[in-house]
C-alpha positions as CSV (number, residue, x, y, z in Angstrom):
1,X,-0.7,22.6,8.8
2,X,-0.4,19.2,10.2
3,X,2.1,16.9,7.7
4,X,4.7,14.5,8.4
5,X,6.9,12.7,6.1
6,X,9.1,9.7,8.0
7,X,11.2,6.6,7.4
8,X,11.1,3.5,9.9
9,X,11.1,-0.3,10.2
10,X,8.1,-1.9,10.6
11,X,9.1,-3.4,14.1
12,X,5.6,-4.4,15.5
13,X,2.1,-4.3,14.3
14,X,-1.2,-5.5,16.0
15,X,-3.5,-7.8,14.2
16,X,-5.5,-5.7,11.1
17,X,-9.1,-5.2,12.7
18,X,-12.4,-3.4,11.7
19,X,-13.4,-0.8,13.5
20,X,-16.9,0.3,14.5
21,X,-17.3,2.3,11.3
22,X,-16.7,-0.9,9.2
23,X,-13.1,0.4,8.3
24,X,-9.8,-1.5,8.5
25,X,-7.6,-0.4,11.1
26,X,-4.0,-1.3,12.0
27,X,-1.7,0.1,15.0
28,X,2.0,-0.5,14.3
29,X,5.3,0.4,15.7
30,X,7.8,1.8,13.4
31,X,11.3,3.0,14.2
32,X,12.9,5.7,12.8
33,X,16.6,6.1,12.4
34,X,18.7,9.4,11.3
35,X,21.1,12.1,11.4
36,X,20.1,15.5,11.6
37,X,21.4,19.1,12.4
38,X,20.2,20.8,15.1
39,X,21.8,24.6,15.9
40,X,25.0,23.6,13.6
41,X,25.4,20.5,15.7
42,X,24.4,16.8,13.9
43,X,22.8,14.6,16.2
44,X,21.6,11.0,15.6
45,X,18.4,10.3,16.2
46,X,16.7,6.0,17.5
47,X,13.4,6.1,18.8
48,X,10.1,4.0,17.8
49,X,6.8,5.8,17.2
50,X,3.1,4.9,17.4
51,X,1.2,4.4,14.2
52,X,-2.4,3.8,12.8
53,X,-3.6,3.5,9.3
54,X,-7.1,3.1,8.1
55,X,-8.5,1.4,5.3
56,X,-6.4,-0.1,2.1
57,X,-3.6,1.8,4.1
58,X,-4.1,-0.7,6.5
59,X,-4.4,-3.7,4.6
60,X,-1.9,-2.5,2.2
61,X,0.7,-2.5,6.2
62,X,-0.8,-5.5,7.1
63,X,0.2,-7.2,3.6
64,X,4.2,-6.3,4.8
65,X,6.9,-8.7,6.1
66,X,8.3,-7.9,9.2
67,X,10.5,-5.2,9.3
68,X,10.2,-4.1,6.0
69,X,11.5,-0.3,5.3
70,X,8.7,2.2,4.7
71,X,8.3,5.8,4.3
72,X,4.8,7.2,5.4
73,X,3.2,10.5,5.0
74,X,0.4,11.8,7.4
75,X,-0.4,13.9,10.2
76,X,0.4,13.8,14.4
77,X,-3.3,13.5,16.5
78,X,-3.6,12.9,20.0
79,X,-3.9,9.3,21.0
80,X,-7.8,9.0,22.6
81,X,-8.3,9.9,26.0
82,X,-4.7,11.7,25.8
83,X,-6.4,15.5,26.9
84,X,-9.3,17.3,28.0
85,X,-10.8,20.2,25.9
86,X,-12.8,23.0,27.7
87,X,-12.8,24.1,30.8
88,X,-10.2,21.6,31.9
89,X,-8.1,22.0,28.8
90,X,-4.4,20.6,30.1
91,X,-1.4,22.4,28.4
92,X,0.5,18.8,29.4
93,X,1.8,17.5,25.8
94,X,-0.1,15.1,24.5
95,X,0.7,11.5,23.6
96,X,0.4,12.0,19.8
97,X,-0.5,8.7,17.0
98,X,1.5,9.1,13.5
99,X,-1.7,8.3,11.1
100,X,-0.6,6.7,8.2
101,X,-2.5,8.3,5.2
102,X,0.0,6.5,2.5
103,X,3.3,4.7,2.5
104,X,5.9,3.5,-0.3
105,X,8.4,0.6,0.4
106,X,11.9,1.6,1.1
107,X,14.8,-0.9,0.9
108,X,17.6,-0.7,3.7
109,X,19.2,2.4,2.3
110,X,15.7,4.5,2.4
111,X,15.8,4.5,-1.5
112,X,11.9,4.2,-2.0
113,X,10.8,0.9,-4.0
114,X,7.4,0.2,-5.9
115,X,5.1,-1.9,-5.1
């Protein structure tokens, strides 16, 4: 299984494109702030990650204001060109994309909002 549910800021996004398939695509940057608990011990968590979203996902990102609060759901993939498969398969972690399948709008206190 391959999920991931995640709140962040909308801190950076590249310009909506098509891609050679004829689909929208957007890269962004969201960061993701937390607390969580970790062997009985809570630890706070700052740290921006790679996204891509395809489609009316990615027109539906591109339609946001700067910064805006969202929580995403999707899956981790290697970014292109990140490993080898076969013979020369690398057991180095891989640089890994969030891609955005669906989002809802959060406001500040990552209480979701319609839209």
């Amino acid at each position: 299984m391959n999920q991931v549910a995640f709140s962040g800021r909308l801190v950076e996004r590249k310009p909506l494109r098509v891609n050679p398939s004829g689909h929208a695509s957007l890269e962004c940057i969201l960061w993701h702030e937390s607390s969580v608990t970790e062997a009985g011990q809570s630890r706070r968590l700052s740290y921006p990650t790679a996204g891509i979203a395809l489609g009316s996902v990615a027109e539906r990102l591109a339609a946001l204001a700067p910064n805006a609060c969202v929580r995403v759901k999707g899956f981790l993939a290697p970014r292109r060109g990140a490993f080898q498969t076969g013979d020369d398969l690398s057991l180095k972690p891989a640089a890994l994309n969030l891609h955005i399948t669906d989002f809802v709008l959060e406001n500040p206190n990552h209480v979701p909002q319609v839209i």
